[in-house]
C-alpha positions in Angstrom: -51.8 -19.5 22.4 -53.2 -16.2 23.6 -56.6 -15.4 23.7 -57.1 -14.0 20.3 -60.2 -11.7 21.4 -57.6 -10.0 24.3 -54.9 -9.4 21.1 -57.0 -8.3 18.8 -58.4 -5.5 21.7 -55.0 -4.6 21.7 -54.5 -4.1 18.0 -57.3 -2.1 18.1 -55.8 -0.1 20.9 -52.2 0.4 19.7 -53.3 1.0 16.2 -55.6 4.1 17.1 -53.0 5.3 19.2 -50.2 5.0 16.6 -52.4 6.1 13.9 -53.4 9.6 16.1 -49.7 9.8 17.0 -48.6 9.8 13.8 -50.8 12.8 12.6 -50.0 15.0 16.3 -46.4 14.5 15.5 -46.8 15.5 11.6 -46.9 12.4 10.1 -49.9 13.2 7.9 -51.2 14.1 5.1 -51.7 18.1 5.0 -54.7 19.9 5.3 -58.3 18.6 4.7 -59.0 14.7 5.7 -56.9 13.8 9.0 -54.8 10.9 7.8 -51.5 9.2 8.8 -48.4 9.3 6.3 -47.3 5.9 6.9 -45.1 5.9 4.5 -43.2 9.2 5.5 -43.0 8.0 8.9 -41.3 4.4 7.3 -38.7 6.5 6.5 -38.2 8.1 9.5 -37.7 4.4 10.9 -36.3 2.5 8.0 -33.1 1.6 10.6 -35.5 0.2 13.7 -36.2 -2.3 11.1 -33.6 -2.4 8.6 -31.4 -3.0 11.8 -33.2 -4.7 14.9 -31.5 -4.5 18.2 -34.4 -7.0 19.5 -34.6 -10.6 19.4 -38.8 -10.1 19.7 -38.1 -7.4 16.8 -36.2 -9.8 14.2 -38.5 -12.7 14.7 -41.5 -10.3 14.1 -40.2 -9.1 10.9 -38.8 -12.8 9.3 -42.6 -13.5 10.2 -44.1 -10.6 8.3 -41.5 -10.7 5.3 -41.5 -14.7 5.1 -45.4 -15.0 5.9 -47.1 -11.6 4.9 -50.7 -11.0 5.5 -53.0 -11.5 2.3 -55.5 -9.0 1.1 -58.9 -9.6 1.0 -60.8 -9.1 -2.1 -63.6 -10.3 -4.3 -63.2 -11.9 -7.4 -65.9 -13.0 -9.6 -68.2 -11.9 -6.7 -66.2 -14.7 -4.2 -64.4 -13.4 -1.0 -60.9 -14.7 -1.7 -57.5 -14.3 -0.7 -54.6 -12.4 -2.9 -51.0 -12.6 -1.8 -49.9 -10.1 -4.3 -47.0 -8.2 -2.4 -48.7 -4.3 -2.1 -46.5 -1.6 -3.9 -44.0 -0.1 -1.2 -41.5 3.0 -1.1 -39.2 0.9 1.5 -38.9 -2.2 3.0 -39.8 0.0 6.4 -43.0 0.8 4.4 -43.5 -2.7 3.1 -43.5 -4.4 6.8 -45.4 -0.9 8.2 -47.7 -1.7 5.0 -48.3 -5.5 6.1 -49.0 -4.4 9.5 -51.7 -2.3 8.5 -52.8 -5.4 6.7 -53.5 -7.5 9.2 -55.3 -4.1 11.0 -57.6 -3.9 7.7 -58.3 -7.6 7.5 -59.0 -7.8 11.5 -61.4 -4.9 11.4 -63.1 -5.4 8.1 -64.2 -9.1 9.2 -61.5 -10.8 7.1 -60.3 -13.1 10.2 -63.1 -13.0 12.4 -66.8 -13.4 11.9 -68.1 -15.0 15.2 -65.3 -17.0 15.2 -61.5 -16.8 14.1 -60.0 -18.0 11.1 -56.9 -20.2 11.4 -56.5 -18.8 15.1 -52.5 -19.8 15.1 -52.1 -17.5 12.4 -53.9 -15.2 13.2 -52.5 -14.7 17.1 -48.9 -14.8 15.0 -49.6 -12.1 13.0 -51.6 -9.9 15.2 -48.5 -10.5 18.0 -45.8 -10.0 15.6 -47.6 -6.8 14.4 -47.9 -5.2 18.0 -43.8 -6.2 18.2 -43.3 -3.8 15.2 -45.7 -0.9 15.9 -43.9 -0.7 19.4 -40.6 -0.8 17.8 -41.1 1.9 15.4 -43.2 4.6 17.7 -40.7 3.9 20.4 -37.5 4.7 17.9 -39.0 8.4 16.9 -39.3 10.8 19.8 -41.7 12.5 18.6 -44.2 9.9 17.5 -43.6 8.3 21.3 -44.2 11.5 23.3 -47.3 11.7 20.9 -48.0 8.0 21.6 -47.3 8.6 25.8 -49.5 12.0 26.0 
């Protein structure tokens, strides 16, 4: 297993750097609060992952689509888990929306408070994720000389 504290260093990493590429390359949301448009950018990448030419790439998506992330959320004022699929344009923006998942669920304490929840899961998810965010800024141009400079 990898150490979990180096991978989720580089989640943190890769995600800021997607997330910023997105917006310099136009991915956002228009003028006022600086936010990524994940879901236009899905589209712009719906055939990386409709159509992976990597073995890494496959694997990471049958993991994501077979084994998604949950949500964290209260009910009845108890942390608990939903694994109510999230409402997506695209499957490109389903996997992209899954990914951010595991992001949210890393940085808001949902896997790691001291110590990790169910580690091999969590270094699955948090590889498999990196796998896709490569994949998609690497097949848009403009999101990867973003991502690069």
């Amino acid at each position: 297993m990898e150490n979990l504290d180096d991978l989720a260093n580089k989640m943190f990493r890769v995600f800021a750097r997607c997330e910023y590429a997105l917006k310099a390359a136009g991915y956002h949301r228009g003028d006022g609060k600086a936010e990524p448009n994940w879901t236009a950018f899905a589209a712009v990448v719906e055939n990386v992952l409709a159509d992976p030419d990597r073995e890494d790439l496959k694997e990471a998506i049958a993991y994501i689509l077979n084994q998604p992330p949950k949500k964290q959320v209260i009910r009845n004022g108890m942390l608990e888990w939903s694994d109510e699929p999230p409402q997506a344009a695209s499957q490109a923006d389903l996997i992209l929306l899954y990914v951010r998942r595991v992001r949210n669920n890393l940085f808001h304490g949902g896997k790691f408070n001291g110590r990790w929840f169910e580690p091999e899961r969590s270094e699955q998810l948090l590889r498999h994720s990196l796998v896709i965010l490569d994949a998609c800024a690497t097949g848009c141009s403009d999101v990867r000389y973003a991502y690069d400079h």
